[in-house]
C-alpha positions, 0 to 999 in steps of 0.5 A: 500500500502506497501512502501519500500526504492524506496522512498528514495533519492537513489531509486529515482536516481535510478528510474530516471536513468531507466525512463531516459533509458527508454523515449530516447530509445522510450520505452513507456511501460517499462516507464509506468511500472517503474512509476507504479511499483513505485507506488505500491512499495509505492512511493507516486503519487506527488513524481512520479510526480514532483521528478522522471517525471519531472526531466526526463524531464527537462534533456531531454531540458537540452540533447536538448540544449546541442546537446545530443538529436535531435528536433526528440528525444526530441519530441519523449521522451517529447510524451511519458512522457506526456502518461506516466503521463496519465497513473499515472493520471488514476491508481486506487492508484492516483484517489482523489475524490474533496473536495476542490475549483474548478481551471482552469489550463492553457497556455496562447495563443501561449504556447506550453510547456504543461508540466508544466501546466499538472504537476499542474493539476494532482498535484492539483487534487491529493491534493483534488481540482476539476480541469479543465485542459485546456491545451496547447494555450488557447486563452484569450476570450477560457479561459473567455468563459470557466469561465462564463460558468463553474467558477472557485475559481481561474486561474493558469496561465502558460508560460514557453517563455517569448515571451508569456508575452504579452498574459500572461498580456492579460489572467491576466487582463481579468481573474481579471476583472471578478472577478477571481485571477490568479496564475502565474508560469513557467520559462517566469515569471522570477525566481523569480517571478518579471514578473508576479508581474510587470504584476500584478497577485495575486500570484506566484508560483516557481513550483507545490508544492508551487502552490498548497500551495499558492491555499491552504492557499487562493489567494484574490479575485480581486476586479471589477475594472472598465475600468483596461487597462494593461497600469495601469500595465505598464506606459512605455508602452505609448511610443509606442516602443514595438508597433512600433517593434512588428508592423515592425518586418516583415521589421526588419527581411528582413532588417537583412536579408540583412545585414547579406548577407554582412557580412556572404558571405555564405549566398549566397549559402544557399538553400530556406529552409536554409534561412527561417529557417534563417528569423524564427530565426532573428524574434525569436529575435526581438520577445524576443527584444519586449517582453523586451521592454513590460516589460522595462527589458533589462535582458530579451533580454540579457539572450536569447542572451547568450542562443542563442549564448549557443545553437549554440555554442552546434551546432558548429556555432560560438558564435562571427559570429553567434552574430555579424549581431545583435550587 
């Protein structure tokens, strides 16, 4: 395979810009065609992966936030990057035989965001490793049943919504009580990393590279500790408040509901749809309140507030009223 310059910075700008034009204009065989020409134009599988796929798609969220992008189109772009990327995956230029270890990559219960995760495997299995990709939601007892019956040298574990962390410290307990080390990533771990240690994992990764890094150097096999309770992990979690929110959060958000009718008066005229979507967005909240409380950080809480308050700003719903009922 011969290379040329759009391996350079500038050629990947470049490819970015028309892989962009690309995804938001629903075009999924001119996507297909700009990854597969970069590849034969000597552009390597990994940097297609994680320096021109990947930045597209995060500026699709980033268009979303911002109201640049509908629910639609970020969906629509978002379906036709995960195609795109199977299309890579199954190029003759891409195919590794395995010779290396054998990883389990997974979302935790609950996570949608697959991208992550998708991006790893293929990652991994580009650098050598035989990978059983599970995909998106795998139930902690799924993902066990899966090691019993196929084994694995280690488990990366991937959420992108701290909301998910509960499930998360589930995964890594049950993971490493039979043996099997976890490798931790995306955006729900915190930016540095300091959830998933709090949560106990044997190794963090800030994004693909540096997994499949950490994967290579070796992750220590946790020992057989009988009878570990996520509790071991977090003491503060015997006073019961994250239980008593997440148990009550039907009753917070019909309380909520109620006040927020007092000092919003156009409530009153909200149809039946509006006001679900009202309750499923007062009980975001107290998700990310009890995530926080799981975790003792009230950094957690905050910042999902402020992105909150950044998001519906971007709709043009003011920040001061749309904050107000939850001060």
């Amino acid at each position: 395979m011969k290379a040329n310059n759009t391996g350079c910075a500038g050629g990947i700008r470049s490819l970015r810009d028309r892989l962009w034009t690309a995804v938001t204009c629903r075009d999924e065989y001119r996507a297909a065609d700009i990854v597969c020409a970069a590849l034969e134009g000597g552009v390597s599988p990994e940097t297609v992966l994680l320096d021109l796929i990947a930045p597209v798609q995060m500026k699709v969220g980033e268009e979303w936030a911002a109201n640049r992008l509908s629910v639609a189109q970020e969906h629509a772009a978002s379906a036709i990057t995960e195609r795109v990327i199977a299309t890579l995956a199954h190029h003759p230029a891409v195919r590794t035989p395995p010779a290396l270890g054998r990883v389990t990559v997974a979302c935790v219960n609950q996570e949608w965001h697959v991208l992550p995760a998708r991006l790893l495997a293929e990652v991994l299995t580009l650098r050598g490793w035989q990978v059983d990709f599970l995909g998106a939601q795998v139930p902690t007892p799924h993902l066990i049943a899966h090691l019993h019956h196929n084994g694995a040298d280690a488990v990366a574990l991937s959420s992108s919504i701290p909301t998910r962390l509960p499930d998360a410290h589930a995964a890594i307990t049950a993971c490493q009580a039979i043996g099997v080390p976890v490798l931790a990533g995306g955006a729900a771990f915190g930016p540095d990393g300091r959830y998933a240690r709090l949560l106990g994992v044997n190794a963090w990764a800030p994004d693909a590279r540096a997994a499949a890094q950490q994967l290579s150097d070796g992750i220590p096999t946790p020992s057989l500790a009988a009878g570990r309770q996520q509790i071991d992990d977090l003491p503060h979690l015997a006073d019961q408040e994250y239980t008593l929110v997440v148990r009550s959060q039907g009753q917070l958000v019909k309380e909520v509901l109620t006040r927020l009718e007092d000092v919003f008066p156009a409530m009153a005229a909200y149809t039946a749809v509006q006001r679900e979507r009202t309750a499923e967005d007062i009980g975001h909240i107290v998700d990310f309140l009890g995530a926080a409380l799981y975790i003792d950080d009230d950094d957690l809480f905050t910042t999902f507030i402020t992105w909150t308050a950044d998001i519906l700003t971007a709709r043009h719903v003011p920040a001061t009223l749309s904050l107000h009922p939850y001060r």
